[in-house]
mmCIF file as Biopython writes it, N, C-alpha, C and O atoms, coordinates in Angstrom:
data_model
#
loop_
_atom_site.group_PDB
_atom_site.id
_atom_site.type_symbol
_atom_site.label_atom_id
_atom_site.label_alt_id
_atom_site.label_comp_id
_atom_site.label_asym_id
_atom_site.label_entity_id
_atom_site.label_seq_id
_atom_site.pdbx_PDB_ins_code
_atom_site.Cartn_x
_atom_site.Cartn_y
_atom_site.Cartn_z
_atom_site.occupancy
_atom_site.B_iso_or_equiv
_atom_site.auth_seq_id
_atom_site.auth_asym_id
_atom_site.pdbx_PDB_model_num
ATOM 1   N N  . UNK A ? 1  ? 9.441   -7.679  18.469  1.0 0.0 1  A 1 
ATOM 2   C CA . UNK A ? 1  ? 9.276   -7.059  17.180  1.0 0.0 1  A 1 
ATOM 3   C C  . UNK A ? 1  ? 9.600   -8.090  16.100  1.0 0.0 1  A 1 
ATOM 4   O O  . UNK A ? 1  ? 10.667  -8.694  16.203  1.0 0.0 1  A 1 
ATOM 5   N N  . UNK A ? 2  ? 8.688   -8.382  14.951  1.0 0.0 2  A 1 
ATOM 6   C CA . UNK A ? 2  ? 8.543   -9.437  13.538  1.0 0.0 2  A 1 
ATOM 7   C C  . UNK A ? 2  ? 10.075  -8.746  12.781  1.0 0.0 2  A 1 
ATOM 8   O O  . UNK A ? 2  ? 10.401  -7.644  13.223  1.0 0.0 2  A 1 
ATOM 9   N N  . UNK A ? 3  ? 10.766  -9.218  11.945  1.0 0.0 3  A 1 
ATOM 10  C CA . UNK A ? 3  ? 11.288  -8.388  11.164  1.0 0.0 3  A 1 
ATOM 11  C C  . UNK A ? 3  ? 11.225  -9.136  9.752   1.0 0.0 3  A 1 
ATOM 12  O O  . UNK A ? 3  ? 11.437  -10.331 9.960   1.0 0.0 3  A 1 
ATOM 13  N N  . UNK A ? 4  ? 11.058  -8.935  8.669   1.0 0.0 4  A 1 
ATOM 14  C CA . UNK A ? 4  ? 10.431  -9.256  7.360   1.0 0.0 4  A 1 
ATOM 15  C C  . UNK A ? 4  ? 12.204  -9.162  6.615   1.0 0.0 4  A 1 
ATOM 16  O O  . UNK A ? 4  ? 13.214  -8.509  6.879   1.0 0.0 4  A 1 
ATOM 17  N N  . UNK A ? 5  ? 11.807  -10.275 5.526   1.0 0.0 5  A 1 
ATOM 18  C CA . UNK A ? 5  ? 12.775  -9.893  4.523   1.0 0.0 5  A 1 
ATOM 19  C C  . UNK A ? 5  ? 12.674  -9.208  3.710   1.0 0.0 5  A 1 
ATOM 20  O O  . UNK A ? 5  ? 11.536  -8.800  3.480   1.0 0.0 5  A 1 
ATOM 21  N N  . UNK A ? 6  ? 13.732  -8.759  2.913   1.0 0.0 6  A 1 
ATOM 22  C CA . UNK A ? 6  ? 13.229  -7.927  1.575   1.0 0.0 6  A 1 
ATOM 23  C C  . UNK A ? 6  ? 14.163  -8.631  0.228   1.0 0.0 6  A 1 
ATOM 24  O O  . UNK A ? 6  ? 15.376  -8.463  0.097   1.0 0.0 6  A 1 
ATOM 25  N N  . UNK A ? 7  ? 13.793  -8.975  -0.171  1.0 0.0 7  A 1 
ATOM 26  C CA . UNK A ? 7  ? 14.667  -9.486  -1.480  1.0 0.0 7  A 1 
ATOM 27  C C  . UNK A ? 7  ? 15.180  -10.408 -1.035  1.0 0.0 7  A 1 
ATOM 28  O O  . UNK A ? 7  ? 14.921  -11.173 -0.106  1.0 0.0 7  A 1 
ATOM 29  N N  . UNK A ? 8  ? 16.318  -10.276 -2.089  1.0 0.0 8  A 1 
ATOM 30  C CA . UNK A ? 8  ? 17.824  -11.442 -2.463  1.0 0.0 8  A 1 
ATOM 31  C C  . UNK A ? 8  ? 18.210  -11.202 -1.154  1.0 0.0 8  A 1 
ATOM 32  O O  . UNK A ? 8  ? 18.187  -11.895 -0.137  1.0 0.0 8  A 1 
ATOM 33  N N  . UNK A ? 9  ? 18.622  -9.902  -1.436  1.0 0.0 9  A 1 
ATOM 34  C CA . UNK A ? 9  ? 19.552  -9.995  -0.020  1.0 0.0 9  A 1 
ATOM 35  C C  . UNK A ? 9  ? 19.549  -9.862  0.927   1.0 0.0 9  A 1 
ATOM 36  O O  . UNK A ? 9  ? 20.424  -9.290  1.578   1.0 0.0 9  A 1 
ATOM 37  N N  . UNK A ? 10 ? 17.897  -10.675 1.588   1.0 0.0 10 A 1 
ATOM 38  C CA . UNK A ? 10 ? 17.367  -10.831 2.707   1.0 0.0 10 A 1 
ATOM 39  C C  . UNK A ? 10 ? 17.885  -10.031 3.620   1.0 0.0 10 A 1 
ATOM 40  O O  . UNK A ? 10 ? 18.660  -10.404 4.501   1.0 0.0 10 A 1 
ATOM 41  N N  . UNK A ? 11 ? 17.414  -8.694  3.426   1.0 0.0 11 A 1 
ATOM 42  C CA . UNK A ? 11 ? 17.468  -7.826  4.832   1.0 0.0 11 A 1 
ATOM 43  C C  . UNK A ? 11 ? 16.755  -7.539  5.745   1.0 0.0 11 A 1 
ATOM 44  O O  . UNK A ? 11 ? 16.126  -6.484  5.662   1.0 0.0 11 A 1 
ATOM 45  N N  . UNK A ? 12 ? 16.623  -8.322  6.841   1.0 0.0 12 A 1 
ATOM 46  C CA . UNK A ? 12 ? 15.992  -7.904  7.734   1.0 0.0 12 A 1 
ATOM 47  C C  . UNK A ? 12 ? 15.665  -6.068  8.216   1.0 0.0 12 A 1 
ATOM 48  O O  . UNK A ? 12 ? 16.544  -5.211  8.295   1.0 0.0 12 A 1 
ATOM 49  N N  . UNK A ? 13 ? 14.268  -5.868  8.462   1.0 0.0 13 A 1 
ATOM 50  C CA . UNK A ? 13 ? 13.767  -5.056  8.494   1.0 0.0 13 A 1 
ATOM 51  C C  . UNK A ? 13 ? 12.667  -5.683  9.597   1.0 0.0 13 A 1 
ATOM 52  O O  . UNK A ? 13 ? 11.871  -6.613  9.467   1.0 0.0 13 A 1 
ATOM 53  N N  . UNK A ? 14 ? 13.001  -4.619  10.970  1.0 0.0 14 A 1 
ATOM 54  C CA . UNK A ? 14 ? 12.088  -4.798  12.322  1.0 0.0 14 A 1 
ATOM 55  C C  . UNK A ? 14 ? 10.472  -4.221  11.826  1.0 0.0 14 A 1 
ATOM 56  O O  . UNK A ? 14 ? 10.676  -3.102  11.355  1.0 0.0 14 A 1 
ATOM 57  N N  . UNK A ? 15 ? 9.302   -4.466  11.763  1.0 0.0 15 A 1 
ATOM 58  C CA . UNK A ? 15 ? 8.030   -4.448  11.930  1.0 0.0 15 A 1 
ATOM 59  C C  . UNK A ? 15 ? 7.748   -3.771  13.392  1.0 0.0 15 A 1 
ATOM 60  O O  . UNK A ? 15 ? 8.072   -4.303  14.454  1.0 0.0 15 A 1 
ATOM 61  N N  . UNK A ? 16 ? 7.267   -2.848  13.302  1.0 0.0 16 A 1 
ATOM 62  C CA . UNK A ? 16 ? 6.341   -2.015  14.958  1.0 0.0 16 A 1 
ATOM 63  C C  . UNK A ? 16 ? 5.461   -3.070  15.266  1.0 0.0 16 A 1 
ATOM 64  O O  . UNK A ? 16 ? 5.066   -3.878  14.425  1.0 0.0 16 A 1 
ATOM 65  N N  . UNK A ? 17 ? 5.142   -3.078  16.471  1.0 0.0 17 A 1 
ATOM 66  C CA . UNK A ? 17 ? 3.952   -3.526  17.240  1.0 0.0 17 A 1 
ATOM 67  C C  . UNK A ? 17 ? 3.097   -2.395  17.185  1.0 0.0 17 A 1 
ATOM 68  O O  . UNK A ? 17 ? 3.491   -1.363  17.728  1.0 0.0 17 A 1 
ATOM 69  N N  . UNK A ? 18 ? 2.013   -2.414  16.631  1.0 0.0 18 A 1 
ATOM 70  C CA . UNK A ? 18 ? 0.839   -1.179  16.467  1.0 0.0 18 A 1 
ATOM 71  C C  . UNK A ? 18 ? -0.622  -1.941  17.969  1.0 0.0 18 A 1 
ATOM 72  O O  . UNK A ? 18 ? -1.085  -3.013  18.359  1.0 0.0 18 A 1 
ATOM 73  N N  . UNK A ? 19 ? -0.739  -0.336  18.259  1.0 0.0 19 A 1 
ATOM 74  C CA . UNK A ? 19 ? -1.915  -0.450  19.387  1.0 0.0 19 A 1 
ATOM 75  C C  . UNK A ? 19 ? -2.911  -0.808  18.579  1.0 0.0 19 A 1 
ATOM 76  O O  . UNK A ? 19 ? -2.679  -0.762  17.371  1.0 0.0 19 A 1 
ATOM 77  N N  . UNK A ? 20 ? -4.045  -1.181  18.969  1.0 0.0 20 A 1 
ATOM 78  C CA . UNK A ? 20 ? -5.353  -1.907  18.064  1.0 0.0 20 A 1 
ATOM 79  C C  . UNK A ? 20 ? -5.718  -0.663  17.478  1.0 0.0 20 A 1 
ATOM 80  O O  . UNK A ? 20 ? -6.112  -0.762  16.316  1.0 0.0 20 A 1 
ATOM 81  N N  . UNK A ? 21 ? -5.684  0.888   18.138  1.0 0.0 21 A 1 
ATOM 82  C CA . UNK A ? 21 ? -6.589  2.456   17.489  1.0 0.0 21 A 1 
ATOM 83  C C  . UNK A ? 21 ? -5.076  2.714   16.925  1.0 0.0 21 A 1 
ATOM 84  O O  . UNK A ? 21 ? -5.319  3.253   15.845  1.0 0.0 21 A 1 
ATOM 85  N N  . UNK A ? 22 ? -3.942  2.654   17.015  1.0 0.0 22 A 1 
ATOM 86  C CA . UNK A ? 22 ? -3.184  2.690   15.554  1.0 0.0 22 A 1 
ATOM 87  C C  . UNK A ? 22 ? -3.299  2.114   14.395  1.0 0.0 22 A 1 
ATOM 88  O O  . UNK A ? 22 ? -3.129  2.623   13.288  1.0 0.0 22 A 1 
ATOM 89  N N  . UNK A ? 23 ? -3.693  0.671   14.752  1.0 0.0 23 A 1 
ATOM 90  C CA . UNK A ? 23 ? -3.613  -0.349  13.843  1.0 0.0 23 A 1 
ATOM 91  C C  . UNK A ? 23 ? -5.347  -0.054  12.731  1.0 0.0 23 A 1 
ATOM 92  O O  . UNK A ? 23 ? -5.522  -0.185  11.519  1.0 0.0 23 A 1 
ATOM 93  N N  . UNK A ? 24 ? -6.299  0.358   13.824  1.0 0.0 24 A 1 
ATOM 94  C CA . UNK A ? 24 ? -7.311  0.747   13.085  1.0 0.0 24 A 1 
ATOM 95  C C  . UNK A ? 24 ? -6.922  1.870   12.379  1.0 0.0 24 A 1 
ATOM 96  O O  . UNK A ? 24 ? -7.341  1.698   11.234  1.0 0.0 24 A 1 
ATOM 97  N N  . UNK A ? 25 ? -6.345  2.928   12.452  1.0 0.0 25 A 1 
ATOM 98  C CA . UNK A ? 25 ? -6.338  4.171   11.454  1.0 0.0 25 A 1 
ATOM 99  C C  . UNK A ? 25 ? -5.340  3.750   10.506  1.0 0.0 25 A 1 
ATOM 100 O O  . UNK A ? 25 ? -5.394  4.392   9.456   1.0 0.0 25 A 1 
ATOM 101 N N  . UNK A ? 26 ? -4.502  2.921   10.552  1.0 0.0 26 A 1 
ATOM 102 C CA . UNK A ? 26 ? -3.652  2.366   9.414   1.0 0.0 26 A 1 
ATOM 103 C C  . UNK A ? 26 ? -4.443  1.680   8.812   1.0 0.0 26 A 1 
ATOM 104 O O  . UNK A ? 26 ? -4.172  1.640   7.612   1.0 0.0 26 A 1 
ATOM 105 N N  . UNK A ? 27 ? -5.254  1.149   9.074   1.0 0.0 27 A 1 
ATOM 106 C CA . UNK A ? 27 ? -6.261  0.205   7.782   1.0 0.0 27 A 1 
ATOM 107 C C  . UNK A ? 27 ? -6.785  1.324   7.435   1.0 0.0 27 A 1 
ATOM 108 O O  . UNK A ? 27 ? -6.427  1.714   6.323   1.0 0.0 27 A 1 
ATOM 109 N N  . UNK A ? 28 ? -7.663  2.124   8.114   1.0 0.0 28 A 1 
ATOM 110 C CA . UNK A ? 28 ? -8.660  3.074   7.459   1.0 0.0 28 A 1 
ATOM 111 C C  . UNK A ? 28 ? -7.943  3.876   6.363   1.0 0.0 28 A 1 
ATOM 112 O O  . UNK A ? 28 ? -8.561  4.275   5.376   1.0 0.0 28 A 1 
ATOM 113 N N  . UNK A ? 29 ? -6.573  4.119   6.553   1.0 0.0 29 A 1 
ATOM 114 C CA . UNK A ? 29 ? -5.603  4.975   5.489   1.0 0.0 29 A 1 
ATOM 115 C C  . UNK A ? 29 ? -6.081  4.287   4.611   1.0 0.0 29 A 1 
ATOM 116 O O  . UNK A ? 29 ? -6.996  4.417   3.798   1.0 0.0 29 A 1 
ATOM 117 N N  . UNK A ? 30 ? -4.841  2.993   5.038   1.0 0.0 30 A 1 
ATOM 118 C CA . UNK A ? 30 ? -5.058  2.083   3.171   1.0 0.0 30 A 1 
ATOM 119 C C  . UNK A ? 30 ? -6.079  2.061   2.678   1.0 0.0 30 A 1 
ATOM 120 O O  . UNK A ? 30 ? -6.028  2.251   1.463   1.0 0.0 30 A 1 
ATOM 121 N N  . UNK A ? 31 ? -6.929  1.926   3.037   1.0 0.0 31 A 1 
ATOM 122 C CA . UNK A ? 31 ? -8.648  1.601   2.762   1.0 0.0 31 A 1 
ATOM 123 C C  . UNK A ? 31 ? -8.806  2.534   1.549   1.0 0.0 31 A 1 
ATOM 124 O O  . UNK A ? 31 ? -9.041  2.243   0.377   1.0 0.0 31 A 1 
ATOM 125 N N  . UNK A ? 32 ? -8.558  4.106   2.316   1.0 0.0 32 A 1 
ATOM 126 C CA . UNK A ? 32 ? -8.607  5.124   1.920   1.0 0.0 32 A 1 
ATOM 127 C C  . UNK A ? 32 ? -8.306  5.534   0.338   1.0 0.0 32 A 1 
ATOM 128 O O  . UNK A ? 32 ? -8.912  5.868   -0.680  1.0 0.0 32 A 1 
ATOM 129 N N  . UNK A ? 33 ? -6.962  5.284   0.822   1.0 0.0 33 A 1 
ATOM 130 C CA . UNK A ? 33 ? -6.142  5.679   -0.312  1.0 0.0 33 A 1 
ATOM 131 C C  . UNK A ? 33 ? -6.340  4.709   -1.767  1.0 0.0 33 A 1 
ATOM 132 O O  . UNK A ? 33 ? -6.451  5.112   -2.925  1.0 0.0 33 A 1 
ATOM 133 N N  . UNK A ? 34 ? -6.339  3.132   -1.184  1.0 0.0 34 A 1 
ATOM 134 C CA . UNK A ? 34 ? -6.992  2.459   -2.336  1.0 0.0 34 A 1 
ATOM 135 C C  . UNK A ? 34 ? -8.057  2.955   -2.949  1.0 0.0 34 A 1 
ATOM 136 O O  . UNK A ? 34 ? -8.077  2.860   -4.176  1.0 0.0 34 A 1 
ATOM 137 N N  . UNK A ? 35 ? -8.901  3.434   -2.435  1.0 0.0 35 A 1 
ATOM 138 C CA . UNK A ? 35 ? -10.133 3.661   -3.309  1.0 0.0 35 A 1 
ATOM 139 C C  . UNK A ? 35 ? -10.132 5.119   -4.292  1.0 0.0 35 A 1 
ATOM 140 O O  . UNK A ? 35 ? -10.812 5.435   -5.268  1.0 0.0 35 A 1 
ATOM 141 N N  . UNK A ? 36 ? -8.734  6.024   -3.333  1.0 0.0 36 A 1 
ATOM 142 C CA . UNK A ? 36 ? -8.939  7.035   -4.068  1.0 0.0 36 A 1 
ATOM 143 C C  . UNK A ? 36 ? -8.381  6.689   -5.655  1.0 0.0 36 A 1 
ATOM 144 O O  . UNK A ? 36 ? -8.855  7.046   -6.734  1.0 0.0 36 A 1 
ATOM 145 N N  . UNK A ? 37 ? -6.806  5.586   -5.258  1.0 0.0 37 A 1 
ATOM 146 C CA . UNK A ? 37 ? -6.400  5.111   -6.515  1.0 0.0 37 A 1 
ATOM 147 C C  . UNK A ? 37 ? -6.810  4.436   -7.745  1.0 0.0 37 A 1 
ATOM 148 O O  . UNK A ? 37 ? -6.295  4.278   -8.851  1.0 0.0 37 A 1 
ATOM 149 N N  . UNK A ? 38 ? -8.127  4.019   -7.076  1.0 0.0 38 A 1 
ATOM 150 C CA . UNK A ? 38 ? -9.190  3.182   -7.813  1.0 0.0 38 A 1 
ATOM 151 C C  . UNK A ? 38 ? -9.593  3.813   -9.154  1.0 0.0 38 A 1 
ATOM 152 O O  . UNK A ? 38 ? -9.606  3.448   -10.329 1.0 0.0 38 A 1 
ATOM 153 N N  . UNK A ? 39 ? -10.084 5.498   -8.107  1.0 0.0 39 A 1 
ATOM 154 C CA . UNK A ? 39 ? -10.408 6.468   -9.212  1.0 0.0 39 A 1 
ATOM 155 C C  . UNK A ? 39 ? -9.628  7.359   -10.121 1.0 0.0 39 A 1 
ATOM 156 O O  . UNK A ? 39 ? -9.908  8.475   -10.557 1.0 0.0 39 A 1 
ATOM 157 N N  . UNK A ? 40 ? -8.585  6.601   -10.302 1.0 0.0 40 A 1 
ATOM 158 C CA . UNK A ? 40 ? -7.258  7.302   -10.786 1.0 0.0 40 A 1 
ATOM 159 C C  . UNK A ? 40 ? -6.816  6.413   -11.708 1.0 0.0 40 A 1 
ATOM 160 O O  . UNK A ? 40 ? -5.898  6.762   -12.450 1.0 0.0 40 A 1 
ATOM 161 N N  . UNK A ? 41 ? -7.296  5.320   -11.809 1.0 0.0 41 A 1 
ATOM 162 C CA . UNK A ? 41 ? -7.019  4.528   -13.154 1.0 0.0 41 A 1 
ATOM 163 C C  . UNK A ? 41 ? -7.710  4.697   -14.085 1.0 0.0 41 A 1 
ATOM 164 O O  . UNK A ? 41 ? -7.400  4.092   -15.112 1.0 0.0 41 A 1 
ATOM 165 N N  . UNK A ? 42 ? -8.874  5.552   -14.097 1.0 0.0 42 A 1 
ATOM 166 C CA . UNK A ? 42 ? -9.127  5.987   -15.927 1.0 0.0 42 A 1 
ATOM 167 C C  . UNK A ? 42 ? -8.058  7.493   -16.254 1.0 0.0 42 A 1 
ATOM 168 O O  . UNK A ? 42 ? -8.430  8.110   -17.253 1.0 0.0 42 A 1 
ATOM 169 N N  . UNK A ? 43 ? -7.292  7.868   -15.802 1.0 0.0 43 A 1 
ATOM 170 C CA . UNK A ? 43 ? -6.495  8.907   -15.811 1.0 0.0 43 A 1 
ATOM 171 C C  . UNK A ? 43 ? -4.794  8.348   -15.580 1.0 0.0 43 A 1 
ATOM 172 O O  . UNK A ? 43 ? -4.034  8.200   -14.623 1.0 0.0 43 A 1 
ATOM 173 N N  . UNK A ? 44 ? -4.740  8.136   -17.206 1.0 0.0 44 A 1 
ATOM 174 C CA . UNK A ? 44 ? -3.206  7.771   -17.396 1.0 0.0 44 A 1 
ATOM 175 C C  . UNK A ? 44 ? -2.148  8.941   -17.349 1.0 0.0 44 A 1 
ATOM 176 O O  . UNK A ? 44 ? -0.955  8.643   -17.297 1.0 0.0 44 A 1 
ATOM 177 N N  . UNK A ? 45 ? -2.568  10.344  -17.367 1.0 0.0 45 A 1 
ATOM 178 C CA . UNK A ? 45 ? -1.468  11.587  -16.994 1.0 0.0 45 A 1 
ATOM 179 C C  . UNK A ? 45 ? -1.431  11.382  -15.614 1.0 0.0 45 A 1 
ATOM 180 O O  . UNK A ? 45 ? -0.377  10.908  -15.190 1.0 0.0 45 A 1 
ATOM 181 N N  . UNK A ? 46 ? -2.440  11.651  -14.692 1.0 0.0 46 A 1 
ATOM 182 C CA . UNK A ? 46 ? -2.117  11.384  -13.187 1.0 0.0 46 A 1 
ATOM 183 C C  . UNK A ? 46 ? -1.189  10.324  -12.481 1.0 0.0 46 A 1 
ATOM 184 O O  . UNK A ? 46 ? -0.629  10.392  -11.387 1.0 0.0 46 A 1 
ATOM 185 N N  . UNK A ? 47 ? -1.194  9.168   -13.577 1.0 0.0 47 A 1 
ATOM 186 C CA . UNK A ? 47 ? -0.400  8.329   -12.850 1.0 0.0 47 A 1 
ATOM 187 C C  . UNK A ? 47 ? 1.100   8.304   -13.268 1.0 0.0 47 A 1 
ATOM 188 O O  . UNK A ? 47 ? 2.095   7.902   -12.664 1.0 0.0 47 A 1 
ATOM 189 N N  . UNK A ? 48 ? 0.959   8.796   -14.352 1.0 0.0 48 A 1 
ATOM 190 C CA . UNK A ? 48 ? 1.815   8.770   -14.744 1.0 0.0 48 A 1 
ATOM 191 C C  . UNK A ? 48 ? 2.947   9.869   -13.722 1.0 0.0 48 A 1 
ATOM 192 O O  . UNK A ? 48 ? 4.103   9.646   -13.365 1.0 0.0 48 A 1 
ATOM 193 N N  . UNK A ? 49 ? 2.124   10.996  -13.484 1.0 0.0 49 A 1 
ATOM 194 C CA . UNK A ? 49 ? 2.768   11.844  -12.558 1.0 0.0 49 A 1 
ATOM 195 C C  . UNK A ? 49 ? 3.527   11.459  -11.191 1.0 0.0 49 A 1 
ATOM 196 O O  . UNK A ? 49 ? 4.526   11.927  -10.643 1.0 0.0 49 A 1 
ATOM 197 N N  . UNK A ? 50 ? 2.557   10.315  -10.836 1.0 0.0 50 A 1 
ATOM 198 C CA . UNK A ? 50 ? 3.044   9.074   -9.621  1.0 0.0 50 A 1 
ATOM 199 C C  . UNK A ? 50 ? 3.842   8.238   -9.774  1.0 0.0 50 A 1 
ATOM 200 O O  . UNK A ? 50 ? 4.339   7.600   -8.846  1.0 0.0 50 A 1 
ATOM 201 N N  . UNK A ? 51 ? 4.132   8.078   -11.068 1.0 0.0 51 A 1 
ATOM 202 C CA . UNK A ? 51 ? 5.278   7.042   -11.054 1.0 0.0 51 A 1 
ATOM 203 C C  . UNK A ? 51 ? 4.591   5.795   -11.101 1.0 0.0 51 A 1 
ATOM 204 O O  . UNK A ? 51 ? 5.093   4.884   -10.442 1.0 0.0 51 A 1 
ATOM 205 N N  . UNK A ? 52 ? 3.269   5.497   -11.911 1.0 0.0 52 A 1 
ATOM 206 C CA . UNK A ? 52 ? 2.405   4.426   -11.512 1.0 0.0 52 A 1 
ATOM 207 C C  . UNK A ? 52 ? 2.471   4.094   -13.095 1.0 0.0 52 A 1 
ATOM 208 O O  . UNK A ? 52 ? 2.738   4.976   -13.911 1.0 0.0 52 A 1 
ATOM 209 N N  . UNK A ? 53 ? 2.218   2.797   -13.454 1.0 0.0 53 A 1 
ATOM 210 C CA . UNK A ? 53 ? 1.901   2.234   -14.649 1.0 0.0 53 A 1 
ATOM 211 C C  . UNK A ? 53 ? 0.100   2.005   -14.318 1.0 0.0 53 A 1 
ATOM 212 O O  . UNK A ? 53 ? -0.125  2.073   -13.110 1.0 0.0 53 A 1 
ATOM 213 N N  . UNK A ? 54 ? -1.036  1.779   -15.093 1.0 0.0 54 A 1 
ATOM 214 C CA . UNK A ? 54 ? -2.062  1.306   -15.022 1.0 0.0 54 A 1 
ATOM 215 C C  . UNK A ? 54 ? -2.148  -0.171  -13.957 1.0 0.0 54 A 1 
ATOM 216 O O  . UNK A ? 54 ? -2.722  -0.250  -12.872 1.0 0.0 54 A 1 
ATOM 217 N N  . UNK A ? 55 ? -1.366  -1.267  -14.694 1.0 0.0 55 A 1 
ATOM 218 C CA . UNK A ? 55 ? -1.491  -2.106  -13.893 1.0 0.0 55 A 1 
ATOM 219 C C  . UNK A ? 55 ? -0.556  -2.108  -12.318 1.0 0.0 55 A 1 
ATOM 220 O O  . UNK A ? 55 ? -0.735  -3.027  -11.517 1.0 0.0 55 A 1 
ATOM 221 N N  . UNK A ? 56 ? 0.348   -1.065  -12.049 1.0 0.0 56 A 1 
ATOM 222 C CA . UNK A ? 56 ? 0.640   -0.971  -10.530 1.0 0.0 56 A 1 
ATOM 223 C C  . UNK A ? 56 ? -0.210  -0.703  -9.961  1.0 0.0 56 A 1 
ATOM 224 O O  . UNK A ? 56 ? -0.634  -1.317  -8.982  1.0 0.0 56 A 1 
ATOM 225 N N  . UNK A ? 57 ? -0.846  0.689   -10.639 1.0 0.0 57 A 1 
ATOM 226 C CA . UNK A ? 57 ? -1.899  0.990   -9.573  1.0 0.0 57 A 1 
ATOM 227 C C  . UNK A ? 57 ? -3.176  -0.094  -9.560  1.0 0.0 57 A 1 
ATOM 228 O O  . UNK A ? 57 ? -3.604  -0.258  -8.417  1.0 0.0 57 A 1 
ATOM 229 N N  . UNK A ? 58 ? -3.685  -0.656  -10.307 1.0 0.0 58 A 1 
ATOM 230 C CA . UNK A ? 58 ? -5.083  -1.468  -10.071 1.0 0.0 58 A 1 
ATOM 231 C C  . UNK A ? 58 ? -4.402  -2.677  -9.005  1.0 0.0 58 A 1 
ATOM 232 O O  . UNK A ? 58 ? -5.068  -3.344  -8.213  1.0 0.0 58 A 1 
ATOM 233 N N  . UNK A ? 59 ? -3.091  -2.759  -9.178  1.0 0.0 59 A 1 
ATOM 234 C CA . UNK A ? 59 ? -2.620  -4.215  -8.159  1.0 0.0 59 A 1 
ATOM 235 C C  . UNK A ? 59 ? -2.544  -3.730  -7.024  1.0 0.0 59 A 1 
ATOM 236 O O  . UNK A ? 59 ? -2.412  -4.483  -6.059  1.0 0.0 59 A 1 
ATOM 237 N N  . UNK A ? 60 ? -2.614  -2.291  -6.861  1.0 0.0 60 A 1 
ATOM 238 C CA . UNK A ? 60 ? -2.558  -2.218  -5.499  1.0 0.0 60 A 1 
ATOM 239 C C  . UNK A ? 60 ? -3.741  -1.990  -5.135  1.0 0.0 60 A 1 
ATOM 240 O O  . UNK A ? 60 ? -4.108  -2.478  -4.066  1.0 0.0 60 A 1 
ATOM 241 N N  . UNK A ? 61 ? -4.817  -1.053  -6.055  1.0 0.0 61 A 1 
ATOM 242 C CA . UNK A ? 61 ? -6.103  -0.814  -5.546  1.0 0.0 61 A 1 
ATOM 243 C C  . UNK A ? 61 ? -6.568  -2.093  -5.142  1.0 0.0 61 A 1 
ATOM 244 O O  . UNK A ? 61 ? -7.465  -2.026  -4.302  1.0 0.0 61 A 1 
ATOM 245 N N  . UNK A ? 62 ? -6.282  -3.071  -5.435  1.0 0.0 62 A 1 
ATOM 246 C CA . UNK A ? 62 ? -7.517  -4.298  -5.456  1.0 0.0 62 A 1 
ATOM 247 C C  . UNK A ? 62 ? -7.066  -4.947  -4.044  1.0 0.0 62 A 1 
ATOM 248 O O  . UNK A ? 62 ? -7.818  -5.728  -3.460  1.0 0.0 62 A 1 
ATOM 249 N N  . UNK A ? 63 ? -5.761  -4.575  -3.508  1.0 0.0 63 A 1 
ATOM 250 C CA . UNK A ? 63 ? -5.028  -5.227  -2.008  1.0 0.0 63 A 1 
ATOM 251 C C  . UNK A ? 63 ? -6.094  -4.805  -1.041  1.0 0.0 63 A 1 
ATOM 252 O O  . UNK A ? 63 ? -6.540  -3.658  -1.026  1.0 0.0 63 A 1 
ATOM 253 N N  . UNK A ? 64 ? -6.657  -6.151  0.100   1.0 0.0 64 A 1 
ATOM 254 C CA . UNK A ? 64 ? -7.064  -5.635  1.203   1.0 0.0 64 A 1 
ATOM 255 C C  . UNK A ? 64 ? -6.446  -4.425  1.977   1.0 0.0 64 A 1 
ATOM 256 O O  . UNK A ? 64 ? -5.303  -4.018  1.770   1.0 0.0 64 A 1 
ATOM 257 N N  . UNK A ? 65 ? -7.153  -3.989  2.719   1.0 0.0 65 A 1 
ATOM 258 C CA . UNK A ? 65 ? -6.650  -3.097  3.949   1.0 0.0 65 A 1 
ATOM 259 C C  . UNK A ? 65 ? -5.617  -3.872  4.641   1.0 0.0 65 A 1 
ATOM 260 O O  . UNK A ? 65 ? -4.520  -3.368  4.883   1.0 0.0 65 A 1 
ATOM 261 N N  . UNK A ? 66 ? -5.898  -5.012  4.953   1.0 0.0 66 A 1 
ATOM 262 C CA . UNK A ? 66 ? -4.758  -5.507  5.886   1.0 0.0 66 A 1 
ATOM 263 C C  . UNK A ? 66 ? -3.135  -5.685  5.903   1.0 0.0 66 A 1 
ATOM 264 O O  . UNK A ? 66 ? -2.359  -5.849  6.844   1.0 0.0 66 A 1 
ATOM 265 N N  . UNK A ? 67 ? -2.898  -5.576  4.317   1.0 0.0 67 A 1 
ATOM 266 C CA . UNK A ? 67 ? -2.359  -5.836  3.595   1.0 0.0 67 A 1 
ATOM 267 C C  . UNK A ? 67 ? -1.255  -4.461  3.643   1.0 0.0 67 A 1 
ATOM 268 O O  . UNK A ? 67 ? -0.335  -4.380  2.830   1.0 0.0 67 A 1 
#
């Protein structure tokens, strides 16, 4: 198992090993969900409801799936 840092105070955090048909429906999510967020940036009440500024959400819409 990978484990990633997070910040300053480099905390390790273990990463899953995903099966290739997990790993495919986890892209297809993100995929997903980016595009729905896509359509959610001409609607500054909605995001606002999310806790999103304009430019959070377009930085994330624009992230590959892999990502």
């Amino acid at each position: 198992m990978d484990t990633i840092s997070l910040g300053a105070r480099r905390k390790s955090v273990p990463i899953p090993r995903l099966g290739p048909v997990a790993l495919l429906g986890l892209w297809l999510a993100r995929a997903r969900s980016r595009r729905q967020l896509r359509l959610l940036l001409t609607n500054p009440h909605v995001l606002a409801d999310l806790g999103l500024t304009r430019d959070e959400a377009d930085l994330e819409s624009i992230k590959p799936f892999w990502r």
